[in-house]
C-alpha positions in Angstrom: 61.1 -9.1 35.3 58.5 -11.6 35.1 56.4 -10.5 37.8 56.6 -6.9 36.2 55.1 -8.0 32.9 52.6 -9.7 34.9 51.8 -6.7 37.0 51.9 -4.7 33.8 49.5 -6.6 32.2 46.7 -6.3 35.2 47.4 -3.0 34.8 46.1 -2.8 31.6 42.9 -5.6 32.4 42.1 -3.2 35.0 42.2 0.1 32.5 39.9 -1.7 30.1 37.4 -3.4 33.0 36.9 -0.1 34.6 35.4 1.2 31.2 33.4 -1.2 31.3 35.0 -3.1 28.5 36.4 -6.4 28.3 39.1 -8.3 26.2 36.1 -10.9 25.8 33.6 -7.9 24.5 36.4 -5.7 22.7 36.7 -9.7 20.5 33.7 -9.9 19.2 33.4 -8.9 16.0 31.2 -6.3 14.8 29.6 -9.0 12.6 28.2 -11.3 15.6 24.5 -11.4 15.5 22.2 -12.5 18.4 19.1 -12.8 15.8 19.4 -13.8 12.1 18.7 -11.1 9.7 18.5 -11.4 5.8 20.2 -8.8 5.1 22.9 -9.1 7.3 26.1 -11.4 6.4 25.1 -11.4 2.5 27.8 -10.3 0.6 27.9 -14.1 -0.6 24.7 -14.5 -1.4 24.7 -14.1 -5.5 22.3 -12.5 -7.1 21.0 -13.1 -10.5 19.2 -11.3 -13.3 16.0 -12.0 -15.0 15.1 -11.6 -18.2 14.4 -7.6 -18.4 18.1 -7.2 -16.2 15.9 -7.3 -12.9 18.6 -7.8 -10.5 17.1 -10.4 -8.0 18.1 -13.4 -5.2 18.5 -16.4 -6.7 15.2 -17.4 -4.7 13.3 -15.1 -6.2 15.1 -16.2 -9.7 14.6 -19.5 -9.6 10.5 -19.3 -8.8 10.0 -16.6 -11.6 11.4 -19.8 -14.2 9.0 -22.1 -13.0 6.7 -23.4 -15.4 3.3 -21.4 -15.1 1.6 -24.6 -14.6 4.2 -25.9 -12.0 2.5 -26.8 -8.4 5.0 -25.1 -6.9 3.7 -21.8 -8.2 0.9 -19.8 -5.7 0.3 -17.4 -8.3 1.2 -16.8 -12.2 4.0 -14.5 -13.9 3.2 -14.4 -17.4 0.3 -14.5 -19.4 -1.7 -17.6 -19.0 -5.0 -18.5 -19.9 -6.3 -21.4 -18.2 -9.5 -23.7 -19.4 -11.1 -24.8 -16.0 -14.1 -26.4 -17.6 -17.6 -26.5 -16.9 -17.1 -22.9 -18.9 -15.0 -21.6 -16.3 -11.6 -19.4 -17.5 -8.8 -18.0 -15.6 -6.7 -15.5 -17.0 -3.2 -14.5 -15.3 -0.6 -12.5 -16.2 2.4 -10.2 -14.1 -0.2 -7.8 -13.1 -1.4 -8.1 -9.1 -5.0 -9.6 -10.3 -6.1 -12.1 -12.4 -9.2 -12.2 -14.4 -11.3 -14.9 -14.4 -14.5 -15.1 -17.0 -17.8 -17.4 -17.5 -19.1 -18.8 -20.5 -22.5 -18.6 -20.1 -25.5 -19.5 -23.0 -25.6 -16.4 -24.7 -22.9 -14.5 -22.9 -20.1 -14.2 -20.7 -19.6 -12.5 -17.1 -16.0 -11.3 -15.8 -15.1 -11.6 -12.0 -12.7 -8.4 -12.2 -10.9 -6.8 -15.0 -7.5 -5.5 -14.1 -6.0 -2.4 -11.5 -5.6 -0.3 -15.4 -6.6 -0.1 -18.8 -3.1 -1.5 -19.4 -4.4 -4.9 -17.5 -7.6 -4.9 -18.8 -6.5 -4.7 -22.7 -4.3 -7.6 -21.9 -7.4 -9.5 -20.2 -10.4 -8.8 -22.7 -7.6 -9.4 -25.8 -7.3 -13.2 -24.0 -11.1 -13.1 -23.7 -11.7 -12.4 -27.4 -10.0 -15.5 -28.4 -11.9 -17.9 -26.7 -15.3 -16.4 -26.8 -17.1 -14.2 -29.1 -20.5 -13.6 -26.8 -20.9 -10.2 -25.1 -20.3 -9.6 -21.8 -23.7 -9.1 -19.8 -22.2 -8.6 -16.7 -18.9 -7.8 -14.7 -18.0 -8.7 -11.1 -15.9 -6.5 -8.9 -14.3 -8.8 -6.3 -13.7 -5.6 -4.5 -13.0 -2.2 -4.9 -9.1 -2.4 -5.5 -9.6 -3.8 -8.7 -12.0 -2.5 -10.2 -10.5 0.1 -12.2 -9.9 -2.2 -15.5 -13.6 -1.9 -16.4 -14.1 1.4 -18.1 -12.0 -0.6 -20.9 -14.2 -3.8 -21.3 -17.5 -1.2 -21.2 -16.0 0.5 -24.2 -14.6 -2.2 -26.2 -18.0 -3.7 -25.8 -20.0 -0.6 -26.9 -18.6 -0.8 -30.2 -19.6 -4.1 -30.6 -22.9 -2.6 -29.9 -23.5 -3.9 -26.2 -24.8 -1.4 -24.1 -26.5 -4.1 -21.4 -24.1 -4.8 -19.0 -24.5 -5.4 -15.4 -21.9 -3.7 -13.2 -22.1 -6.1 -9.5 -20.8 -4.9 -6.6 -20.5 -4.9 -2.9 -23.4 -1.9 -1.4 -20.2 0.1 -0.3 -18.2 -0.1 -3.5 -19.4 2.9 -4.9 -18.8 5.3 -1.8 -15.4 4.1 -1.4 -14.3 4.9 -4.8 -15.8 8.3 -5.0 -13.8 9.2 -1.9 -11.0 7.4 -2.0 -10.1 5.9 -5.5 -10.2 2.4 -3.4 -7.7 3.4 -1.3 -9.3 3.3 2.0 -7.9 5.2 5.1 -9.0 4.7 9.0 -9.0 8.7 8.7 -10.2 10.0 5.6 -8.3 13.4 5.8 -4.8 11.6 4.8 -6.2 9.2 2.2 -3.6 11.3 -0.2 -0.8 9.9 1.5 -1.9 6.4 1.7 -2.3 6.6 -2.1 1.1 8.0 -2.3 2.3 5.2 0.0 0.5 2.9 -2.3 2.7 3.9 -5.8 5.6 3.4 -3.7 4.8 0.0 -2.8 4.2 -1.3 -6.5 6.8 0.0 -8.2 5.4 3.3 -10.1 9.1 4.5 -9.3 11.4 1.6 -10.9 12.6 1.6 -14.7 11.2 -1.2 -16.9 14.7 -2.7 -17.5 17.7 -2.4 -15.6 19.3 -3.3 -12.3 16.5 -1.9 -10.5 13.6 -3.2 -12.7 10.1 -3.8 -11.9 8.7 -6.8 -12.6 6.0 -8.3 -10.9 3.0 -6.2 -9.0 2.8 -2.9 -10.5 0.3 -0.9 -10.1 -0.6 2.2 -12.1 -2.6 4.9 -10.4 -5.6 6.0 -13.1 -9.3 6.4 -11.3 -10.8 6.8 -14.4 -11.3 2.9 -15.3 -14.1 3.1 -12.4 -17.3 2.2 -14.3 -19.8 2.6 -11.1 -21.9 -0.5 -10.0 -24.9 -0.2 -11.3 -26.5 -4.1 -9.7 -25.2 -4.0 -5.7 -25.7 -7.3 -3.8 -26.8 -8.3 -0.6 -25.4 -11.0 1.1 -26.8 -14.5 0.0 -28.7 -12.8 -2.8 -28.8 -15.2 -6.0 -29.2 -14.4 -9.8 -29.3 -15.7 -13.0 -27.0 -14.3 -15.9 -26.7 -16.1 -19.3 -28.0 -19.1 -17.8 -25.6 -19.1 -14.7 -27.5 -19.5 -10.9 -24.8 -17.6 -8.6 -24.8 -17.0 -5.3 -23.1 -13.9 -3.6 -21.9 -13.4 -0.6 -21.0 -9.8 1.3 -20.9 -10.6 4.9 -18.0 -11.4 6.9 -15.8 -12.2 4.3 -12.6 -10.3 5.1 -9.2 -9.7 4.0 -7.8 -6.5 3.2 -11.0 -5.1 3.0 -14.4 -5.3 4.3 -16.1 -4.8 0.6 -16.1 -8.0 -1.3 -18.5 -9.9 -2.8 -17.5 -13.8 -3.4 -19.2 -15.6 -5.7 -20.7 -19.2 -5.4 -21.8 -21.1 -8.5 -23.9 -24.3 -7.3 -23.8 -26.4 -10.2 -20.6 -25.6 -11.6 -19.3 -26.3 -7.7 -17.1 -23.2 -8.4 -15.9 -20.6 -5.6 -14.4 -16.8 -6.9 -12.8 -15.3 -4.2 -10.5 -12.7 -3.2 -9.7 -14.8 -0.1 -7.3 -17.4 -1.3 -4.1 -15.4 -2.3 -0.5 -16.8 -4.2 1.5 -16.0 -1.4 1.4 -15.5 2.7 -1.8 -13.7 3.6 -1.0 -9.9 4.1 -1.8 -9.5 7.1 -0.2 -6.4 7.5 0.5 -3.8 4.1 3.7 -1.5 4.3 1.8 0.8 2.7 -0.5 1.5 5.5 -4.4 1.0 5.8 -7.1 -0.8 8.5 -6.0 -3.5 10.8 -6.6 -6.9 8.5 -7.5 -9.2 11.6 -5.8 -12.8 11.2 -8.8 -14.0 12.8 -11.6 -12.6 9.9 -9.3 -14.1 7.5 -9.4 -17.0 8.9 -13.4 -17.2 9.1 -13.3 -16.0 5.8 -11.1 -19.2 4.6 -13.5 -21.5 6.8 -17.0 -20.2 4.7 -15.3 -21.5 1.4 -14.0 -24.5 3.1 -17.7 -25.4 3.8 -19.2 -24.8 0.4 -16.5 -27.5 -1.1 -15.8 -25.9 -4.0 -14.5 -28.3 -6.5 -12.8 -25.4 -8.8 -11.4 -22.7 -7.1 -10.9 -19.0 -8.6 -9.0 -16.3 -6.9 -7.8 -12.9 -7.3 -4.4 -13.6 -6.3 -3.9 -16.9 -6.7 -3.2 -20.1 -9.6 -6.7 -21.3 -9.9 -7.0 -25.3 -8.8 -9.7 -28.1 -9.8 -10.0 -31.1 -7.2 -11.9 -31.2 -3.7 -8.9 -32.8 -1.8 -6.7 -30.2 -3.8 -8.3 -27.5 -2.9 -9.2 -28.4 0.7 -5.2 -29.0 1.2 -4.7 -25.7 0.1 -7.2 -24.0 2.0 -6.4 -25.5 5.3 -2.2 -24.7 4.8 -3.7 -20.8 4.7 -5.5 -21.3 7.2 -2.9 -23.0 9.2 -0.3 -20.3 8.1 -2.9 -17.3 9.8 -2.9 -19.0 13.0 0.7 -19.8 13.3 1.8 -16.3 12.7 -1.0 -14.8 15.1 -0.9 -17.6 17.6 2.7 -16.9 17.9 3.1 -13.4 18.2 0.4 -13.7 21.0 3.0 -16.3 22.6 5.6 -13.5 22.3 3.5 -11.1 23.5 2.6 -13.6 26.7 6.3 -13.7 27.2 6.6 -9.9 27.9 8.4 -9.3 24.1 7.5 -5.9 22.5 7.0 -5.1 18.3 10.9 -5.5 17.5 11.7 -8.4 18.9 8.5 -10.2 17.9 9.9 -9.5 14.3 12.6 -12.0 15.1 10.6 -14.5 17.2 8.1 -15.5 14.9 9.7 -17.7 12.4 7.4 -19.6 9.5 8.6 -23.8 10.0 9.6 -25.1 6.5 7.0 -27.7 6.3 4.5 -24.7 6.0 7.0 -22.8 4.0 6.8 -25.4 1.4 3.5 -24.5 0.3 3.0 -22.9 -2.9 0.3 -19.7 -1.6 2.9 -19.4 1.7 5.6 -18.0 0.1 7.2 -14.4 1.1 7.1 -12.8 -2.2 4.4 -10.4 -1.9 4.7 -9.6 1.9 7.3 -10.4 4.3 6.2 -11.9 8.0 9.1 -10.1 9.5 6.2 -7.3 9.2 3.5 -8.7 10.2 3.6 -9.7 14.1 4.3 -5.7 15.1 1.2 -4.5 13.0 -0.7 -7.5 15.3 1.2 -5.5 18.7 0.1 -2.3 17.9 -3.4 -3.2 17.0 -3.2 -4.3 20.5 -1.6 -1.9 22.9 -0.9 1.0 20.3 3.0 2.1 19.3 4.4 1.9 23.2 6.1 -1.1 23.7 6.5 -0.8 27.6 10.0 0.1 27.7 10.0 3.1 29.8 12.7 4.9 27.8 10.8 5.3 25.1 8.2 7.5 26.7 10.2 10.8 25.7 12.3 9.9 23.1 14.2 12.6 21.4 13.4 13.5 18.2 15.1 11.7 15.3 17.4 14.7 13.8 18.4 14.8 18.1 18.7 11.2 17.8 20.8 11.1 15.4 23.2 14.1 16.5 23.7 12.7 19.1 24.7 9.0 18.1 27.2 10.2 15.1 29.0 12.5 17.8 29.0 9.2 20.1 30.5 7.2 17.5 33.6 9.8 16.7 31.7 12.3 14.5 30.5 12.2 10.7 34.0 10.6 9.2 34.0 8.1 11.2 30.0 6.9 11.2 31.1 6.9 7.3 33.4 4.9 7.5 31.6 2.3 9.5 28.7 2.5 7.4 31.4 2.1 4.1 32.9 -1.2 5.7 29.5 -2.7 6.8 28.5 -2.2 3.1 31.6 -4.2 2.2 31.3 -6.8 4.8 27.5 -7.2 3.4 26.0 -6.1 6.4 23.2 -4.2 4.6 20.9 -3.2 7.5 23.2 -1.8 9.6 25.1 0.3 6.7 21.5 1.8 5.7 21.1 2.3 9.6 24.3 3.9 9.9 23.6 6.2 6.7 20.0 7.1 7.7 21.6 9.1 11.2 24.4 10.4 8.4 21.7 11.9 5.8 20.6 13.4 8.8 22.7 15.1 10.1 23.9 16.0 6.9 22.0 15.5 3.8 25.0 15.5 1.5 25.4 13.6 -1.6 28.0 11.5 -0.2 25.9 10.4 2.9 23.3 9.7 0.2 25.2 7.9 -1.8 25.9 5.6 1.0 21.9 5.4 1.9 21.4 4.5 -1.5 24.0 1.8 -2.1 22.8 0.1 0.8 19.1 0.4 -0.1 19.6 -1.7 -3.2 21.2 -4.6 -2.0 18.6 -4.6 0.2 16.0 -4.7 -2.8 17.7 -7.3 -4.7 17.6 -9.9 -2.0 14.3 -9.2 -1.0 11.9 -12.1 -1.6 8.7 -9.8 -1.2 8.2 -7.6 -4.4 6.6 -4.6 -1.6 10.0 -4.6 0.0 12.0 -4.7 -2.9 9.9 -1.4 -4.4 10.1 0.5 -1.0 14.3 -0.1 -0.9 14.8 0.7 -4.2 12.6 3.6 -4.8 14.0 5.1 -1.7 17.3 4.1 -3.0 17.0 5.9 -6.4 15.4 9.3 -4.1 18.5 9.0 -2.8 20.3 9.0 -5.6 18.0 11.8 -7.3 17.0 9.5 -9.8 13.0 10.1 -8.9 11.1 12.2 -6.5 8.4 10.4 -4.4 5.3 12.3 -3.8 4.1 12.5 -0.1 0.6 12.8 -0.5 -1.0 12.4 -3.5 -3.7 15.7 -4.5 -7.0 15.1 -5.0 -8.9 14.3 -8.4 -11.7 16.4 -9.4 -13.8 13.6 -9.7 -12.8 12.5 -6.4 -14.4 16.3 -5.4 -17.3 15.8 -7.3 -18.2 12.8 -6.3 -17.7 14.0 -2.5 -17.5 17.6 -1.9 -18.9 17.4 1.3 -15.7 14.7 2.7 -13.0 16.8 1.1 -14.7 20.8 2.4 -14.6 18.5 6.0 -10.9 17.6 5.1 -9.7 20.8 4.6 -10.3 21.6 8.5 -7.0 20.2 9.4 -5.0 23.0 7.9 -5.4 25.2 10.2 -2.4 27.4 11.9 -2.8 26.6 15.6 -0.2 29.5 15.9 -1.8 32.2 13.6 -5.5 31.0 14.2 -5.0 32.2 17.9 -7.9 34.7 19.2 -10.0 34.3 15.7 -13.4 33.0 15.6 -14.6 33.2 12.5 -17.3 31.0 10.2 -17.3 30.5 6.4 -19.9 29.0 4.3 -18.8 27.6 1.5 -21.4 27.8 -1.3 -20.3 24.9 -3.7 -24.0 25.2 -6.1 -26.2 22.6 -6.7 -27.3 23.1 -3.6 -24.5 21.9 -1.8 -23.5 24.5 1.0 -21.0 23.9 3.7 -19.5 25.9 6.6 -16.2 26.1 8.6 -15.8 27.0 11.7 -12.6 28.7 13.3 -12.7 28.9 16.6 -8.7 29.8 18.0 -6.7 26.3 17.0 -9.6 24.4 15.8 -12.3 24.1 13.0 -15.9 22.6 13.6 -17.1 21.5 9.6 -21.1 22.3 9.9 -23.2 20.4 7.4 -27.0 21.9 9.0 -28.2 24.7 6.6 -30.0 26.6 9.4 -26.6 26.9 11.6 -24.5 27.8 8.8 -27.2 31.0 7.2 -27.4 31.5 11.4 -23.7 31.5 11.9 -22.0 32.5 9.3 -19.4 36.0 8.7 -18.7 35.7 5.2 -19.9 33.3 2.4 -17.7 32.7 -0.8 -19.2 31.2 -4.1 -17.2 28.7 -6.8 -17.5 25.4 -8.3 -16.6 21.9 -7.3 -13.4 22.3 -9.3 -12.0 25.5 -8.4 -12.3 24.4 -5.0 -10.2 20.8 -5.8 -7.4 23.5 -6.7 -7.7 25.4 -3.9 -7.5 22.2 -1.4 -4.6 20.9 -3.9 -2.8 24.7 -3.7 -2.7 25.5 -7.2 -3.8 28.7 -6.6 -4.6 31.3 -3.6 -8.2 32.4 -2.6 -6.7 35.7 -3.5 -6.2 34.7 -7.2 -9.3 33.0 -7.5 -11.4 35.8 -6.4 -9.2 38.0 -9.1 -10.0 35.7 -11.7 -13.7 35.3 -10.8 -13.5 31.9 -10.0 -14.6 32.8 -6.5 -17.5 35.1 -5.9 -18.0 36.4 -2.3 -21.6 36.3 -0.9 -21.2 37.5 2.5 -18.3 39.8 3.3 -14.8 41.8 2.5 -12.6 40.7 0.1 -9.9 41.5 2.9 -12.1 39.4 5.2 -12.5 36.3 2.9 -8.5 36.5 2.3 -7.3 37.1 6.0 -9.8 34.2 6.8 -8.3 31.8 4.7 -4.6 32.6 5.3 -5.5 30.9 8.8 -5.1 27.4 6.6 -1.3 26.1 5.8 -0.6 25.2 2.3 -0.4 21.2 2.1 1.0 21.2 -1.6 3.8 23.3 -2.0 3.9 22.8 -5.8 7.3 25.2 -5.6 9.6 23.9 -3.6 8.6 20.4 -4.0 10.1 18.4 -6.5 8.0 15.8 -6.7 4.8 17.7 -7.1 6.6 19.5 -10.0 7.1 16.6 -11.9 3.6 15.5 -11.3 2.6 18.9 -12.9 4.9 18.3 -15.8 3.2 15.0 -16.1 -0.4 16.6 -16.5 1.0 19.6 -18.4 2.3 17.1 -21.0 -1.0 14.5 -21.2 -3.5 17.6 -21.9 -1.3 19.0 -24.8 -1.1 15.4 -26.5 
């Protein structure tokens, strides 16, 4: 009997070795990790809730009650207005920026003025009561915040100031025209990098609530631009109010290439947007150029060797003291090179973008510093964007060369794992066993292969947990906006249209832009050139030619070349590259006249170009156009 029993239960070792399973490996549980991750295991983490019913991780509660004057603070929550001396002010507040502000003898100058008029009020209201003299000049650090100044201009011209110098980097004014100062590698999908951006900081969450913004918010609205009017070379000097400054353009990088920082000799003051309140970005969810740990670093190094003595940043709680300040600047400086000097470690060691995510791990003692902390960015992100700068997306795993597509992917590994029930039911218990990651994993093959409610539902509950416990205010944004999508609570715009100033200002980029529309399937066998006649002298042509379009700028090419010619303004054409309208009702209204050509010809040329903005079917464009609909009847 015995040695049945025993015989029996070989049997059954055997059955479960020969599918490749063990009793060792059947154990486990599904909750084993090889690699810590923060948003697995957490169902005991507690959350709390700040003030406006934020719900938050008690990490991220317990810095936003500090003092604003604690040391342990990197970078300031509430409104604060800080008396450096020598006539120096800093001014912080929840927005992304702070505004700092010299007293000079008859006047005052402002190094930046908010990312909105809602910013800038809130900053020249905090001017006002400690100064009275007008301000002669304002200072863009760089083009991302430069969109509070409109504001201060006006306020100013009904104090009767007209005089006031506008500084800037050379490029500033090129880059806003274009882009809004948001900057893409490829100028064609600046759109969606903008709409990345809103997504990031929050335009999506409520004010109050659960899922409540509450720090780093930024509100899209180009028309605070006030255009530099004084651009500065690098090492230039000048003298405002009394004040000798020095400026400096060249190599002084961070997330992007057009700053100017300003040195002030005899006040042995530094303004920066170099020094941040929290880890150094060195990679932005929301997309843009690769921000090289080794710039930043050269850029920290130049004001380490002026020893500044007061030390006013963009980002950052402003600090008085050499030693202070030195201390400060070499931690961020240490904290770029461990993060890059250990993913190239990983790298060395044959590991690919995923699992340098996990390798790279901050140590406390660098942790501890005040302008380290994860509450902007998270690190976790950072050593990838470093891989692929390098070698590009392939990681050198060989399956990967022709991996399916994701809606395959995911077909294929809910029918591997029992079918759609079942998947749901894994993804419902990892929820309850906290397991965040891999429930949102689980739901994002689900809302593939079905995008139910339900499934949804399940992406969504997932999502927020994830936002709650996240440390860094980008990640917390991107989880819960996505979570509330989910729920049909918002709809998140894809790509963002274009402004008409934007097409004023640069007719030229966005005529070049529209290139990429074409139809490689119904474009086959055409060749066809149009000039597009904008006035003002501005006339530009595109080329078909089968799949792709040449943009010609050369006057004599495009009178030589061209088969039809159609006439409008800068605006109708910003409707047409937005969709809000057809070449076919444009030329009905008169909006379009045609120079050269059929009216048949102009229309079957065009229809070679897909619509980008499909104002119809999209839900988020529709709301967009509620939201302009509404602000021109008020």
């Amino acid at each position: 009997m015995k040695v049945g029993f025993l015989v029996l239960i070989l049997c059954v070792i055997s059955f479960f070795v020969g599918r490749g399973t063990s009793f060792m490996g059947s154990a486990l549980s599904t909750n084993t990790l090889l690699h810590d991750n923060p948003m697995m295991k957490s169902k005991d983490k507690k959350l709390s809730k700040l003030d406006n019913g934020a719900l938050v991780s008690k990490e991220t509660f317990d810095y936003w009650k500090l003092p604003q004057e604690s040391s342990k603070r990197g970078s300031y929550d509430k409104l604060t207005t800080l008396n450096l001396g020598r006539g120096l002010y800093t001014i912080g507040s929840d927005s992304i920026v702070n505004s700092h502000f010299i007293i000079g003898n008859d006047g005052v100058i402002v190094y930046d003025t908010g990312d909105n008029e809602h910013d800038a009020s809130i900053f020249y209201k905090e001017l006002r009561k400690v100064t009275q003299y007008p301000v002669r000049a304002i200072i863009y650090s760089h083009e991302h915040y430069s969109l509070g100044a409109k504001y201060f201009v006006e306020e100013e011209k009904r104090r009767g100031n007209r005089n006031i110098k506008i500084i800037g980097h050379p490029n500033t004014n090129k880059v806003m025209a274009m882009t809004g100062g948001v900057e893409a590698l490829h100028s064609e999908v600046s759109g969606v990098l903008m709409a990345r951006t809103v997504e990031q900081f929050n335009l999506y969450l409520p004010d109050k609530g659960d899922d409540a913004r509450f720090k780093n918010t930024v509100i899209p609205n180009n028309d605070g631009f006030v255009p530099v009017n004084t651009p500065v070379r690098n090492g230039q000097r000048l003298t405002i109010v009394g004040v000798d400054m020095t400026f400096y353009t060249k190599d002084i990088g961070t997330d992007t290439s057009n700053q100017v920082l300003v040195h002030i000799p005899s006040k042995k003051a530094v303004l920066n947007n170099i020094m941040w309140g929290w880890f150094p970005n060195i990679y932005s969810l929301r997309g843009g150029k690769y921000r090289n740990p080794e710039d930043w670093k050269r850029s920290v190094e130049f004001i380490k060797k002026l020893k500044p003595e007061i030390l006013m940043s963009t980002h950052s709680t402003s600090l008085r003291g050499r030693e202070k300040i030195a201390q400060r600047l070499q931690s961020y400086q240490d904290g770029l090179s461990f993060v890059l000097d250990q993913t190239l470690k990983g790298i060395s060691l044959g590991m690919g973008p995923d699992e340098l995510r996990y390798f790279v791990k901050i140590p406390d003692y660098l942790k501890s510093e005040p302008t380290l902390i994860e509450n902007y960015g998270t690190v976790s992100s950072m050593p990838p964007r470093i891989y692929t700068a390098i070698f590009g997306h392939f990681d050198r795993d060989a399956t990967n060369l022709y991996k399916l597509h994701p809606d395959d992917e995911a077909k294929r590994i809910v029918l591997a794992m029992g079918g759609e029930t079942r998947v749901k039911s894994l993804a419902d218990y990892a929820y309850r066993d906290g397991d965040y990651q891999w429930s949102c994993q689980l739901a994002n093959y689900l809302v593939r292969i079905n995008n139910s409610n339900d499934n949804n539902q399940i992406k969504a509950n997932c999502l927020k947990q994830i936002g709650y416990r996240s440390l860094a205010t980008t990640a917390r944004s991107w989880a819960l906006s996505q979570a509330r999508k989910a729920e049909g609570k918002v709809a998140i715009i894809k790509n963002a249209p274009a402004t008409f100033v934007q097409v004023r200002n640069n007719a030229s980029a966005f005529v070049n832009n529209y290139r990429i529309r074409i139809n490689p399937g119904r474009s086959q066998g055409t060749d066809k050139f149009i000039a597009v006649n904008l006035g003002y002298d501005e006339k530009y042509g595109l080329h078909i030619r089968n799949a792709v379009v040449d943009f010609v700028t050369d006057r004599k090419m495009i009178e030589k070349m061209k088969d039809i010619e159609v006439h409008m303004n800068k605006d109708t054409f910003t409707k047409i590259y937005n969709n809000l309208g057809t070449v076919d009702d444009f030329i009905a209204s008169a909006d379009i006249g045609i120079e050269k050509g059929t009216r048949e010809e102009v229309i079957e040329a065009f229809s070679n170009f897909d619509i980008i903005y499909d104002w119809e079917n999209d839900p988020a464009l529709n709301v967009l156009k509620e939201r302009t609909l509404a602000s021109e009847e008020e």
